[in-house]
Structures are given as structure tokens and as C-alpha cells.
N, C-alpha and C positions, 0 to 999 in steps of 0.2 A: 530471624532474617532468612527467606527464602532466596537469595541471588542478591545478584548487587551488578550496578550496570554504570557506564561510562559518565564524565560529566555533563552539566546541566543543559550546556548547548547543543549536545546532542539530543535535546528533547524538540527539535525541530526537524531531524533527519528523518520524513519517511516519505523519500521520494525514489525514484524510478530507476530499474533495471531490469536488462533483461540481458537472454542468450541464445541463441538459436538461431530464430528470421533475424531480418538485417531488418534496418528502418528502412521506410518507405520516403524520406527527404533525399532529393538528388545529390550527388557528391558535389556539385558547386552548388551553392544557392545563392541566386537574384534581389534584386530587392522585394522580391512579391513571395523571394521563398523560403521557409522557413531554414537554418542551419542544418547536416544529420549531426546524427550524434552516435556517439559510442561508450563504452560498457567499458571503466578503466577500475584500478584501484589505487586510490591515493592515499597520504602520506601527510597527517597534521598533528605541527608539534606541541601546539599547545591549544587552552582553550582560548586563549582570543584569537589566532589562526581560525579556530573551528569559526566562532562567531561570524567573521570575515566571509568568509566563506556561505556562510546559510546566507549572508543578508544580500551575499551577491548574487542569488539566484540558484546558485550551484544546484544539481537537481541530484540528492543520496540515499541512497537506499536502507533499508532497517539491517544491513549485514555492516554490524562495526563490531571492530576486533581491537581494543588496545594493545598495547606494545609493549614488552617487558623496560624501555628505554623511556616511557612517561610519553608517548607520542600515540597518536591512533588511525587506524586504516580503513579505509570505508571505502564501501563498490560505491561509483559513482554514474550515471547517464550525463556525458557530459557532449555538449557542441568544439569545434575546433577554436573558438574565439576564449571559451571560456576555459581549456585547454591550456592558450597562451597566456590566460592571468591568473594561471595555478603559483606560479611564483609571486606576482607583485601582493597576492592574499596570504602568501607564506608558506603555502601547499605545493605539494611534488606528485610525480608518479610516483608509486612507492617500492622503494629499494626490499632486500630483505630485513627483517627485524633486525633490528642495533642492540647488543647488548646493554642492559643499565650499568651502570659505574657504580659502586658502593658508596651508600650514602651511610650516618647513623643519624638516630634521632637525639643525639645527646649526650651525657653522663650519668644520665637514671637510665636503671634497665626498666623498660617498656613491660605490661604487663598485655600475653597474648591469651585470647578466648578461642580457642575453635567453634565456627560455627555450623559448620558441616561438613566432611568427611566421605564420600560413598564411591564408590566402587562400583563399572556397569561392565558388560562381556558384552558387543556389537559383534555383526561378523567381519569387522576387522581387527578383533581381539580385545585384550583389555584395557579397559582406560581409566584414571583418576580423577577425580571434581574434588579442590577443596576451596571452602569458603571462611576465614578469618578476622581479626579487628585486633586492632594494637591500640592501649591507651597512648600511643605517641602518633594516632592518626595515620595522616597521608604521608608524614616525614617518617615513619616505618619503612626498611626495608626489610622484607620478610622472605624469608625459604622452607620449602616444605619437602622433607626426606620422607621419604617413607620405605616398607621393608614388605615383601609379599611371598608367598608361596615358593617351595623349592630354593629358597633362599635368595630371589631376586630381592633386588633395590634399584634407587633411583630418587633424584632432585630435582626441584625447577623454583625460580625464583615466580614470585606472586606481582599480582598490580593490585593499586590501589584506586580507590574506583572513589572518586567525588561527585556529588551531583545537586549543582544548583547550591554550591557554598558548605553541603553536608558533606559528613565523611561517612560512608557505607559499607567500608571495612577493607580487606583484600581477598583477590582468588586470582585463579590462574586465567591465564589469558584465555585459553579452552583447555578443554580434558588433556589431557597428556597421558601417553602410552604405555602401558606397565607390560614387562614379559612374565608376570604371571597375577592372577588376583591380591591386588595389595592390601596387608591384614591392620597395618601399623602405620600411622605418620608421627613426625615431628615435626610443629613449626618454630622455626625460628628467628631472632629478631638481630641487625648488626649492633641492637643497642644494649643486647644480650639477655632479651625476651626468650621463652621459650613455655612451648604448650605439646602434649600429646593425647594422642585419642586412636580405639577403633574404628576402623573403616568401614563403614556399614554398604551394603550393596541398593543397586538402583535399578530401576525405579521401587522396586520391591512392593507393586500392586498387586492385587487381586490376577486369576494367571483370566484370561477369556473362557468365556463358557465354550464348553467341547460341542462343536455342531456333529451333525451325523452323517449317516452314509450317503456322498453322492450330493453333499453342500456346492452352493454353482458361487463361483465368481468370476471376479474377472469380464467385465461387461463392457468398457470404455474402449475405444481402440483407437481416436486422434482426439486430437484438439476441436473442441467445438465450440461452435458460433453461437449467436444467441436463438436464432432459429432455428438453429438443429435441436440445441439445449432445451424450446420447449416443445416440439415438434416431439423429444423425448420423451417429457412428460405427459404431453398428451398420450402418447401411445401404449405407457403405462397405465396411465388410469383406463383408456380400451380396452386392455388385456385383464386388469382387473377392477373393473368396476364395485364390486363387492366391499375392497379393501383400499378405495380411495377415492377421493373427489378432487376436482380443482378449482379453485379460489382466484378467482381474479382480481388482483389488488385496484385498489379503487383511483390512484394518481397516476394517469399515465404520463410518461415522461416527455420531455420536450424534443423528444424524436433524433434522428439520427437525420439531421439537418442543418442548415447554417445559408446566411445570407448570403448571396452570390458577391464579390468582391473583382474591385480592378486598382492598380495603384497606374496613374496615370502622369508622364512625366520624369523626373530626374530627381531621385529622394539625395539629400533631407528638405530644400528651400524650394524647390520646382517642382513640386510633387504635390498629385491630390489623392486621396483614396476615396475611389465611389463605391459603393456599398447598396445592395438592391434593400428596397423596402418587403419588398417577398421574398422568402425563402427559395434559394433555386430551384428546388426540386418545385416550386409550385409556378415559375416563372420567371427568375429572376438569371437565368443563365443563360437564358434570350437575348437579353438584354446588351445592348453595346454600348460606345461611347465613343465620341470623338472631337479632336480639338481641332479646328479649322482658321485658315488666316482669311479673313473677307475681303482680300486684295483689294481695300480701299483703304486709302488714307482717313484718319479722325472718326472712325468706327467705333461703335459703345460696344462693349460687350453683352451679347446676346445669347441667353439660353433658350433651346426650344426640345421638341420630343415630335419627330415623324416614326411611326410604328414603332420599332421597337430601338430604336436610333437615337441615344440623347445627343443633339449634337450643341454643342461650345463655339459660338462665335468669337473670335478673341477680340478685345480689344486692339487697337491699332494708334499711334499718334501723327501728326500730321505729314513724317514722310511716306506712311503705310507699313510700319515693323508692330508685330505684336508686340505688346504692354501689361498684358494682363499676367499678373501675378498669380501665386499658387493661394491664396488667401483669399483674392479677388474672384478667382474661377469657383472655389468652395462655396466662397458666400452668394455669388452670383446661384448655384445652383441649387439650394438650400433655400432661395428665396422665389425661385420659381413652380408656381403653384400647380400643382396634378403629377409632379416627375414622381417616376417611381423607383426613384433612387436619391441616397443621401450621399453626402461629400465631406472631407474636411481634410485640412491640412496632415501632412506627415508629421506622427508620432506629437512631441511638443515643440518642433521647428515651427516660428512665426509665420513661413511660409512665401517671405519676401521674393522670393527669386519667380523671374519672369518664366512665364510659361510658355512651350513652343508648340506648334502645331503637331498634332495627333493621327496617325493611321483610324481610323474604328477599331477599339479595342471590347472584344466580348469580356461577360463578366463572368466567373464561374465562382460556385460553392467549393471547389477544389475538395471535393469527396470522392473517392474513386468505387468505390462498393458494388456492383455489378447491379443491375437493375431493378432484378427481382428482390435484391435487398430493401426492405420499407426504408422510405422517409418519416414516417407518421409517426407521431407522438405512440411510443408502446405502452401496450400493456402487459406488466409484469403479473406471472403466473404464480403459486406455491401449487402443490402439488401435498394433500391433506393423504395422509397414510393410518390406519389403523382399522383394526374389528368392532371398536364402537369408537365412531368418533361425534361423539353428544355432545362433549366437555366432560366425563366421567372420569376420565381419563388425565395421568397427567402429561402435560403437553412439551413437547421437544422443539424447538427450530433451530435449523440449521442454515443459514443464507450464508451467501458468497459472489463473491465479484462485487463487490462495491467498489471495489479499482480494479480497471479494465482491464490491464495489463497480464494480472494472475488468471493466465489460461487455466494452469491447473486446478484452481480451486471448485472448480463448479464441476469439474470430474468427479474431486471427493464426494459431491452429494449427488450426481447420479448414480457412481457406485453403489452408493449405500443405499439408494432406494431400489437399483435391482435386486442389491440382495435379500432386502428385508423382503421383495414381492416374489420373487420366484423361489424364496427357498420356504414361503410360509406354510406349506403342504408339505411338504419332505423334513421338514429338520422344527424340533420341539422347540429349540432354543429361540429359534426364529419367530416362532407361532407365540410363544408367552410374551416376546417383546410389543408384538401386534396386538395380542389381547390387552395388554397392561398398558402399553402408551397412545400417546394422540400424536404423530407425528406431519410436522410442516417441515416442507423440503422447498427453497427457494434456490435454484439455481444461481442465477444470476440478478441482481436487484439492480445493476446498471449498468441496461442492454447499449443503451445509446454507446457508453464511452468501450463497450466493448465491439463493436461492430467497429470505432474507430480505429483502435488500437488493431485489429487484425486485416483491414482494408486501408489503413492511411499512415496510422502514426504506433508502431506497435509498444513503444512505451508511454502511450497513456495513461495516466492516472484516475484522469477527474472525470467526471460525468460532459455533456456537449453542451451543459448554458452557458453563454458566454456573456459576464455581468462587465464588462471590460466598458470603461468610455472609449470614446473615439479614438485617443491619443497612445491607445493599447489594443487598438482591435482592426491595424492595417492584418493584409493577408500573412505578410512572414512571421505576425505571432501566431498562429494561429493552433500550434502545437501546447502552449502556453494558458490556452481557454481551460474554463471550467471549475467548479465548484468540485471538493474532494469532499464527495459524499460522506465518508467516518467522522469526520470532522463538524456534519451539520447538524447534531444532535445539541439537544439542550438540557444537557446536565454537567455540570462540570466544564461549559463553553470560554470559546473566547470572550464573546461579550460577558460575560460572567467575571471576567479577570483571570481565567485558567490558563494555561502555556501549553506551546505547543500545536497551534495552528495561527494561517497566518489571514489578516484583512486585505493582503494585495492580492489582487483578482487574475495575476500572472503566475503565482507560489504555490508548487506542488502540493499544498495543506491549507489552500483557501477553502477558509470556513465558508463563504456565500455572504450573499448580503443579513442574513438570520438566520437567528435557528430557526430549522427545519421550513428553511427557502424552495427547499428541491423536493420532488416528489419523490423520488427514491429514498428518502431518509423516511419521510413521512405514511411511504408503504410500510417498511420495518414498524413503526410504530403503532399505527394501526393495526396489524396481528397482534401485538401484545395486548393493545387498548381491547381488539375483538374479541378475543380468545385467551380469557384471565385463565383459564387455567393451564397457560403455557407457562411452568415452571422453569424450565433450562432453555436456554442457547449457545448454539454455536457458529461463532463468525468467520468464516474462513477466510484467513489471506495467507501470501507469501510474499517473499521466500526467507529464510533464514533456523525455519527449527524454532521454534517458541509454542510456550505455552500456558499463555497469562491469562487472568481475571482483574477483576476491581481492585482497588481503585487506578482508572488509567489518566489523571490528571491530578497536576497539583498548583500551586500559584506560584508565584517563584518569589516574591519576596516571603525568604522563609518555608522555603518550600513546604508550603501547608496543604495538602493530598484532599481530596476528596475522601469522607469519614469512611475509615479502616473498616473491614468485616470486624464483627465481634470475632476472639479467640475462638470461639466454637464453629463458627462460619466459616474462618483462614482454616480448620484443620479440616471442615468437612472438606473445602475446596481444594487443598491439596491432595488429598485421600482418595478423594475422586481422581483428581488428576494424574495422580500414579498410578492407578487402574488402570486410565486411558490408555498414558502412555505405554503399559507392558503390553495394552493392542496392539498397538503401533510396532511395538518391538516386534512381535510372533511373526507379523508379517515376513522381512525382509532382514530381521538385525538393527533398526535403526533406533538411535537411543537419542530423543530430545535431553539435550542436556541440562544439569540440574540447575544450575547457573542462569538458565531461559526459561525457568520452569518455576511462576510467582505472578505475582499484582504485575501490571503494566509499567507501573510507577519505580516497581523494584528492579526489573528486570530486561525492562528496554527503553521509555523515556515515555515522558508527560503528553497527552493526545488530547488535546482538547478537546470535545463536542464527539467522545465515540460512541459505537452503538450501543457497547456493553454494558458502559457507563448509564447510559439511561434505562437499560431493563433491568439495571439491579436496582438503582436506589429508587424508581419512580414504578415500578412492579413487581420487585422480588423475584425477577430471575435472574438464576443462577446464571448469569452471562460468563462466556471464555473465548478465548480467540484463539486458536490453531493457524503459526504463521508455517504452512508446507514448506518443503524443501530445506532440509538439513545439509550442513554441511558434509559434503563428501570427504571421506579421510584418503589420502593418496601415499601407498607404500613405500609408492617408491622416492617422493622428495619427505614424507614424511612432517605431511603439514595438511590441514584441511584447507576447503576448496568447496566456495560457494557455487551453488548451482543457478540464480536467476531466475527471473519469474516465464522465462519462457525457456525451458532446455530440452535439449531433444526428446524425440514423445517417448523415448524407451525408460528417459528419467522420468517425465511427467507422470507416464503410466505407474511407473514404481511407486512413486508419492501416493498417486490416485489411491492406490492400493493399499498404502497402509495409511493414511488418514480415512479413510473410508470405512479402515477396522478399528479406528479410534474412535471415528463419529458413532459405532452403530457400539461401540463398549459406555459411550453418555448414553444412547437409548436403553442399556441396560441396567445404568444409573439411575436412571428416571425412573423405571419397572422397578423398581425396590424404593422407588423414594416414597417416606409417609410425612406429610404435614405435622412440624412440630407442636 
């Protein structure tokens, strides 16, 4: 048992946070405008609360922390509406942790296993991970002493961690602080279990290869867009031609576009939403509308289109009052042949309520991105790195941004590819990973939802198709759109029966209408499909500190996983992993901890349709996911403290910085790797 992670409803949590920019939704919003929202952390006591809660929409983030009190806390992106029915779902803001009350399991004493033990030095000093299991299950309550150096000690009670009906054992809520290296634990049970063991240290990988005199880093200095991001890599393969090519992946996306929209009227029963048949950026923001009374009595309702004018003659009855309904004006437009726009009532209101006359109302895409930003369907770039890249070699990818939101993550892979180019003349260690690997560097795989997220909506998640019928695709959902690219793969999918993404076309983990619906999934795949001899990847997201592999899906009746690595496979992939991680550490001190550090299945929750998941079982790579941004330890309350997927650029930068020393310790992984 590598980690063990919260219950099974929590296999639906990976939606949106951030910290930094504010959203881009106005502090009141219209009927045409979307709610803003804000970055809280809440407080759920049990799992049918949690359940309540996903099915209401709640939009939460992959940072959850259970509670020594049987309850658990998760960063949330929430609106003020959904704010005010944090209670009637059972959910709070969240106080500080509640002590648990002693429970026992019984009159038989429980027999306890230790599962893991270890001990890691950060530069905020020492800290403890342990991991256990009690034959008396979840009704265990367990406590871990332990004893260290210079004669310190110290206790904390454990949680027990269920998911999806199983029991996974107990560990602590997160690391806990020791005043010196702790050598010794004991856990113990109120049912009068008890177990002991050495503490062994963490990560305890391979240390990094020592670079030489005059190694250059440090290359990243803000947050960038997806035009800078390839505008970067172009410039790199300029500079070095030699040692790199660029590949333009062959789906370009559905663009950083959207049909220009008007909601006309008085929502929910008087109300129509017009919607241009062109995209705005290609005309459709032109486009006006307007409802008019023909100051005659017994008047049919008339639609016509002068230039760029749809104008609505209303219905009238015989004393000369408009009549025309919101249902009537819809269908009236919808049946008038050459408009270049569509109509339909609000949301799923029948639409009965009479309709009043209209000023000319224009229609906009409500995009605000500066101009020189494209509309056009993109084309996503990789960026081919190496001294022979034939396929000789064995091959590395590394993409990120598949949710928009994670500014930082496509830092880590620029980083990594300046270092790997400018340090491959100066420093040997650099120069052997160049000769020995084929390296694919993919910035960003979905530029569309990132141009959003940093010009409209900065917690976006999903890519900008919007598969929404009518009755979901007025203007103030429009934050709401999209397809979550991780989720579009086809292995371990929803439609498969796997858990963990969702079929409503509003739900932060909407799989799409199929697998691999979206181009952006079906770039990813295509490098593997092209380029067989790309043995490893790595998928970069945040935020939270993780460091998982396969299997990241399971079914839920019975939670039955997508089939385990062989035992030779689970040890290669941790072995690696604890390499990686002592990269990461040399940086800055930062130590993923060991408890987030496993299968996706083990260690954070069930994903249905992700990328990783299909390069292992359908190509045999070594898939891993790198969730940036570790929690911060804070001295002085003495509790960690998530960072968001957007924090200030002095935090991003740091992250950049050492995932970046993590990515290029897999490319050093890969230089030693032989086909077994």
C-alpha cells in the first residue's frame, strides 16, 4: 500500500481553484451574466454531504485534507448563490479542525500492520508520514507516538481513509512536525492494538546528477499565454536547430471562439436567447436584434433581417397590445428562412410570458482577449529535443495545460527545455541526456481554454467546445462550457462504466460527447500512435503536491481499478518516483509527500478517461502525473496552506523551478532505461 486517500465521492472532485488574479465575472451579475466566484475552503461532514454537493454542481479542487473529527475540507471555486446552499447540502465554511471523540472498535483487541513509516528534512524542518490498517477497519481509532533524536517525541491521532465502500487503512491527515529526526513509532489502537516499527527516511531516491561549472537556469520570468508559450518554442528550435525540431500536431482545436449571444427580454418566461449562426469573431457580433410593436391592432407576428438588423414584429390583438409570447418569438425566428441567427426560449422555462418591445440589442461573443489574440482554430506545437532524433532513442513527453487554469505548469516544461538546450555544451550531464533521449516537449495541449481562462474566466478548466443544448447554452452559462480534456481518453472511460468524470455538458469533468471527441486529447494520442518509441510521460497539472501513475480509474461497484502494474512494474514506478522526487527536493526543500505519492486510484480518486491511463495500457508508457504546487507549511499557525493554481509568480516561479528539476531527473530515467 503506497498512500491511501479520502472516500469514494471524492472520486468526482477535480475542479477549479485559483489565487492571485481575481475572476473576470462583474461583482453583480445580469441575467446575461455569468455569477463571479471565489476561492473558499469548506467543511463536509460526511459522505452523503460530499455526494450532495458534487451533484449540485459545486465546482472543488484536487486539494482535500480529511479531518482528525471524521469530516473533510476541500478548496472550493464557488459563486455566491451556491455559497448560500452550502448549508441546505450540509456543507459550511470551514471552521478549524474539531477534535475526534474516542471511539473503540469493540472487546477484541484489533490487530495493527504498519504500512509505512518514513521520515523527510524540508526547509521547514522535520516532518513524519505514517501509513497503517487495523483488522477493526474504519471503526479503529488509532494513535501514532513516536520518539526521535536528542530525545524528542510526539503523537497525533490518525484517519481512516474509505473509498468507494473499501477500507484503505489509516494515516495522518498530512505530515506532522517533529523537533528532531524521528527514529521510532508506535501505533496504537483504543481497542488495544498496537504495532512498532523503524522510521525510515524520504524520499530516499537516487541524489541528481552533479551538473558542472557555470549550469544556467532559471529561464521563466511570468506567467505565459499560449502565444508566448509557442512563440518560446519557436525561438528555441532557431537558436538550436541542430538539437531540435517542431512538430505540429495534426487537430487543430476549435479555436478561441464562440457564437456571439443576446438574451432578449425578461428571464425566466419572457425571455429569448438569440445566438448568431457564425462565430463572432467571423460576424456574428455585428449582429443586432430588436423587438418592435407595429402600432396596429390584429397584427401577425412578423420576422425579417434588414442588413445586419433582425428585427421582430410583435404580434398585437385587436386593441393594438403585444401578444407574442417568448415561445412564439423563438419559434417565429427559427422558422424564418436565411436569418443568421438561432433562438430559443430560456434555460427549460416554457416560455409563456408575453414579450415587450425591444431597443436594438447587439450581440456579442463576450470574449474580451485583445485583438491580436487569434480566433482560429490552433494549432498545437511539441517541440522534438534531442542529438539523434530517428526514433533510436528512447522517447520522453512531457505535456501540460490540459486545464487551462494551471498557469504554472507549462513553465515546468519550458524550463526544462531551456535547460536541457543551453546547458548541452557546457555541462556533460546535460549532453548524455541529449545523446541518450528523444525528447517531446508540449507546452500547452489546450491553448483555446487557456487564452480563456487568462482573458475572461481565470478559473477554467475545460477546453471552449461547447456541446450544451440550448436549454444550457444562454450567455450566463457560459463559464460552465466545455469538455475536460483528461477525462476524453479512452481507456478506463465513462462510457466504459469507470467513475469519476461526468456526462453533463455543465460539470467541471465533462467527458464530451466520446472518447476522444476533442482534438486536444487526440493530439496526445497521436504522438504516442507516431512516435512508438516514446517510452515515458509526463502530464503536468496542479495544484496540490502529487505524484501518481496507473491505474487512475476504477468502477465503483466494487471498486474494481483498471488492471494493477505487475509487482515488478509498481516497484520500478516508485523507484523512479523517489528519484524524481529527491529532484524536486535539491531545488528548494520541497518534499511531495509520501501519502500523494502512488496509482491515482491510491492516492487521489478515480478519473475517468485520463491521459495516463491510455499511454500505459494501450502503448506501454510509463505514464505519471506531476500535480505542482505543494502545500506550504506556515510556522507560525502551524498548519499547511495550499497554494492554487494561479499564486503569485514568485510562488509559480519556485514550483517552475523545481518541477522542472523533477521533469529533466525522468529524462535521466529514460537515459538508463533498457527494454526488458
Amino acid at each position: 500500500m503506497h498512500g491511501l486517500r479520502v472516500s469514494a465521492v471524492l472520486t468526482l472532485i477535480v475542479g477549479a481553484a485559483f489565487l492571485g488574479a481575481q475572476p473576470s465575472a462583474p461583482a453583480v451579475a445580469g441575467p446575461a451574466d455569468p455569477e463571479p466566484v471565489s476561492l473558499v475552503t469548506i467543511s463536509v461532514p460526511d459522505a452523503a454531504a460530499m455526494e450532495r454537493l458534487v451533484e449540485s454542481g459545486a465546482d472543488l479542487t484536487e486539494r482535500v485534507r480529511p479531518q482528525p473529527d471524521g469530516s473533510v475540507q476541500v478548496d472550493a471555486v464557488l459563486t455566491p448563490t451556491q455559497l448560500a446552499a452550502l448549508p441546505q447540502l450540509g456543507a459550511s465554511l470551514a471552521p478549524d479542525a474539531a477534535p475526534r471523540a474516542s471511539t473503540t472498535a469493540g472487546g477484541t483487541r484489533d490487530r495493527i500492520v504498519i504500512e509505512r513509516a518514513v521520515w523527510y528534512k524540508s526547509r521547514d524542518g522535520y516532518f513524519l508520514s505514517v501509513e497503517a490498517s487495523s483488522s477493526a477497519a474504519q471503526a479503529a481509532t488509532l494513535t501514532v507516538a513516536w520518539k526521535g533524536r536528542r530525545g524528542t517525541s510526539g503523537q497525533a491521532e490518525m484517519v481512516a481513509y474509505v473509498d468507494a465502500g473499501a477500507y484503505l487503512g489509516h494515516q495522518l491527515t498530512a505530515p506532522v512536525p517533529a523537533d528532531a529526526q524521528p527514529t521510532r513509532i508506535t501505533v496504537t489502537s483504543a481497542a488495544g492494538g498496537k504495532a512498532e516499527a523503524r522510521v525510515a527516511e524520504w524520499p530516499g531516491g537516487d541524489r541528481p546528477a552533479k551538473t558542472g561549472p557555470g549550469y544556467q537556469k532559471d529561464f521563466v520570468t511570468q506567467y505565459m499565454t499560449p502565444a508566448q508559450l509557442n512563440e518560446r518554442i519557436r525561438a528555441l528550435n532557431r537558436r538550436y536547430p541542430k538539437l531540435t525540431e517542431l512538430i505540429a500536431l495534426p487537430y487543430r482545436t476549435n479555436g478561441y471562439r464562440r457564437h456571439a449571444q443576446a438574451l432578449i427580454g425578461t428571464a425566466p418566461a419572457a425571455a429569448v436567447v438569440i445566438t448568431s449562426t457564425a462565430y463572432g469573431s467571423e460576424g456574428g457580433n455585428d449582429l443586432s436584434v430588436e423587438l418592435t410593436d407595429p402600432g396596429t391592432p390584429g397584427s401577425p407576428l412578423r420576422v425579417s433581417i434588414d442588413g445586419k438588423l433582425v428585427a421582430v414584429s410583435l404580434a398585437t390583438d385587436d386593441s393594438g397590445t403585444p401578444v407574442s409570447t417568448a415561445a412564439q418569438v423563438a419559434a417565429a425566428i427559427n422558422a424564418t428562412p436565411g436569418l443568421p441567427v438561432r433562438a430559443s426560449v430560456y434555460r427549460t422555462d416554457p416560455g409563456a410570458g408575453v414579450m415587450a418591445p425591444a431597443p436594438p440589442v447587439q450581440l456579442d461573443d463576450f470574449l474580451s482577449a485583445p485583438a491580436d489574440v487569434s480566433r482560429a482554430p490552433a494549432q498545437v506545437l511539441a517541440l522534438r529535443i534531442g542529438s539523434r532524433r530517428d526514433g533510436s532513442r528512447t522517447g520522453v513527453l512531457a505535456y501540460a495545460q490540459e486545464h487551462a487554469r494551471e498557469w504554472v505548469t507549462p513553465l515546468v516544461t519550458i524550463e526544462a527545455a531551456e535547460r536541457l538546450l543551453r546547458n548541452h555544451d557546457r555541462d556533460k550531464a546535460t549532453r548524455r541526456l541529449l545523446d541518450r533521449t528523444d525528447i517531446f516537449i508540449v507546452p500547452t495541449v489546450n491553448p483555446d481554454g487557456a487564452n480563456y481562462s487568462f482573458y475572461d474566466f481565470n478559473a477554467q478548466r475545460k477546453n471552449m467546445t461547447n456541446h450544451c443544448p440550448a436549454q444550457q447554452a444562454d450567455p450566463a452559462a457560459r463559464n460552465t462550457w466545455g469538455v475536460d480534456v483528461n477525462r476524453n481518453y479512452a481507456v478506463g472511460s465513462l462510457s466504459d462504466g469507470y467513475f469519476g468524470a461526468s456526462a453533463s455538458c455543465q460539470s467541471g469533468t465533462y467527458a464530451g460527447p466520446a472518447e476522444h471527441s476533442e482534438p486536444e486529447s487526440r493530439n496526445v494520442v497521436w504522438l504516442a500512435q507516431r512516435y512508438r518509441n516514446i517510452r515515458f510521460a509526463m502530464n503536468v497539472h496542479s495544484y496540490g503536491g502529487y505524484f501518481m501513475w496507473p491505474p487512475g480509474a476504477y468502477r465503483l461497484d466494487g471498486r474494481v481499478t483498471l488492471p494493477r502494474p505487475t509487482r515488478q512494474e509498481e516497484a520500478y514506478f516508485l523507484r523512479s518516483a523517489r528519484t524524481i522526487e529527491q529532484a524536486i527536493v535539491a531545488e528548494r526543500g520541497t518534499v511531495i509527500w509520501p501519502q500523494q505519492t502512488g496509482p491515482v486510484t491510491d492516492v487521489l480518486y478515480s478519473a475517468a478517461g485520463n491521459s495516463a491511463d491510455e499511454l500505459w495500457y494501450d502503448y506501454g508508457v510509463y505514464g505519471w502525473d506531476f500535480e505542482v504546487g505543494a502545500d506550504l507549511w506556515n510556522p507560525s499557525t502551524r498548519r499547511w496552506e495550499g497554494v492554487g493554481f494561479q499564486p503569485p509568480f514568485s510562488e509559480g516561479h519556485a514550483e517552475a523551478m523545481e518541477f522542472a528539476a523533477g521533469l529533466i531527473s525522468l529524462i535521466g530515467i529514460a537515459a538508463d532505461y533498457r527494454e526488458p
